[in-house]
C-alpha positions in Angstrom: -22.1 39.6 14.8 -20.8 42.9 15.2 -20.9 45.0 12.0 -18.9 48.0 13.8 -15.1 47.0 12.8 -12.4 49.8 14.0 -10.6 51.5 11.8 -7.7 49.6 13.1 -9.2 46.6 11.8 -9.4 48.5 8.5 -6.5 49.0 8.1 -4.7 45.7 9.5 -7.2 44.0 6.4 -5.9 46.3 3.9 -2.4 46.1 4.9 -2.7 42.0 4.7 -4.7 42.4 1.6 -1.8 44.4 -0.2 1.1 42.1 0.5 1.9 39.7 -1.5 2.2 36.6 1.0 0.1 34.3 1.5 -0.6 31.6 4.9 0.3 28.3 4.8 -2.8 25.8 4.2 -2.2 24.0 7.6 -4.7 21.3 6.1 -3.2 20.8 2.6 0.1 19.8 5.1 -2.1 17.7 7.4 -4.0 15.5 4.3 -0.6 15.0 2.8 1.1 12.9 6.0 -2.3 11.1 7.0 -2.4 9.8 3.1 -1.2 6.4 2.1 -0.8 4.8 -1.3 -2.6 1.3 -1.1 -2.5 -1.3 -4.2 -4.2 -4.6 -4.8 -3.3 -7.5 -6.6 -5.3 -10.7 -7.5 -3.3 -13.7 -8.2 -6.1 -16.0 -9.1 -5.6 -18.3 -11.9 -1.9 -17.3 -11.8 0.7 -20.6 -11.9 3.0 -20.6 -9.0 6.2 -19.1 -11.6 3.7 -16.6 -12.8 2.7 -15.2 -9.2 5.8 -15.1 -8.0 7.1 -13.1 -10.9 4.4 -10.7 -11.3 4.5 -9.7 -7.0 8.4 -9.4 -7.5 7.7 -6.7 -9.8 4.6 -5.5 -8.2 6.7 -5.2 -5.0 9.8 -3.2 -6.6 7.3 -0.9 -8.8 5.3 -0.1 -5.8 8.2 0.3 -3.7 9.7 2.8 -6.0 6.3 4.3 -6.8 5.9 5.3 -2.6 2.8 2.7 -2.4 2.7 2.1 1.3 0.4 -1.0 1.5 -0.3 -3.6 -0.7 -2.9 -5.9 -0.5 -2.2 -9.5 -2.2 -5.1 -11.5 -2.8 -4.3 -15.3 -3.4 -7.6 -17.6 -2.6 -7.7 -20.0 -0.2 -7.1 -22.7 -2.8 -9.8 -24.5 -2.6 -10.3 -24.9 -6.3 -6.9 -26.2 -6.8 -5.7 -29.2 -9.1 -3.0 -30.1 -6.9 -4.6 -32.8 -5.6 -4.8 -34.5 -9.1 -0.8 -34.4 -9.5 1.3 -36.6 -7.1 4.3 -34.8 -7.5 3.1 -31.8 -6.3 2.4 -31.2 -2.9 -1.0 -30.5 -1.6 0.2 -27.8 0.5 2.8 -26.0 -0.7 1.6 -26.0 -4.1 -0.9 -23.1 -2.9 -0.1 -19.3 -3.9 -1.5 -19.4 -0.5 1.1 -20.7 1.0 3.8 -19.7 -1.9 3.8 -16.4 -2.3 4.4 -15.2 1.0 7.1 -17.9 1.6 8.7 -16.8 -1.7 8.8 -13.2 -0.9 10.4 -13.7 2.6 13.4 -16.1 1.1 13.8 -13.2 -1.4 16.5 -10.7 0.3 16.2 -8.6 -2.4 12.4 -8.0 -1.9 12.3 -8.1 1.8 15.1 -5.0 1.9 11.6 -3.4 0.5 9.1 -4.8 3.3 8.7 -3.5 7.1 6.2 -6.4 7.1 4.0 -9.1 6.3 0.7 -9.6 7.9 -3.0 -11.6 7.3 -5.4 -9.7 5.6 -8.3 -8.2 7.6 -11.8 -10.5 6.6 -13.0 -7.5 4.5 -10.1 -7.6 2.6 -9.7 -11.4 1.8 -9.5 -13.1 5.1 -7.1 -16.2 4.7 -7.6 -16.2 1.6 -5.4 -12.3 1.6 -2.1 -11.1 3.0 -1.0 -7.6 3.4 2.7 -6.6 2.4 3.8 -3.1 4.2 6.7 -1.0 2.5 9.3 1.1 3.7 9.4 4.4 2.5 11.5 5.1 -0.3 14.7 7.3 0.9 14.9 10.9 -0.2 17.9 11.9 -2.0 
């Protein structure tokens, strides 16, 4: 490096160094887009009312809250008791199957939802689904 700096250079420093602005952190700017709000939920051991209330809010409160992502956990019901009550349908009875059925005959939720997808295996695999929001208008 060289350690001759022209008194130019001097006095182009000193100048900067005695206003009172400052340069915008390009990188503060960058981190800010590139970062999204991501919250999970676990809706083991929930009943079907109980799952289906608790994502309703989940959804709105993240929604409101400018969570991006959400990442519902439901099993892949294979410790259900379904099968023990006839009038309950092997199937359906799931949160598996449930929730995300529930959430997309809800208008009022899916005004909040760009959309619904499976869950990557490291996430929960069939056993998962993710739930993308729209971003919240400014006003």
């Amino acid at each position: 490096m060289n350690s001759n700096i022209s008194d130019k250079d001097k006095k182009d420093w000193e100048s900067f160094l005695s206003k009172k602005e400052s340069l915008p952190n390009k990188d503060k700017e960058f981190t800010k887009k590139n970062v999204s709000k991501i919250q999970s939920c676990d809706l083991h051991g929930y009943s079907l009312e109980e799952a289906n209330n608790k994502i309703k809010k989940l959804i709105v409160d993240s929604y409101e809250s400018g969570v991006s992502k959400l990442i519902i956990v439901t099993g892949k019901g294979l410790h259900s008791q379904n099968d023990k009550d006839p009038y309950v349908s092997k199937d359906l009875g799931i949160l598996k199957y449930s929730v995300p059925e529930y959430i997309q005959n809800n208008e009022e939720l899916m005004n909040f939802i760009n959309e619904i997808k499976d869950a990557s295996i490291e996430d929960g695999g069939s056993g998962a689904f993710y739930i993308y929001l729209k971003k919240k208008p400014i006003k």
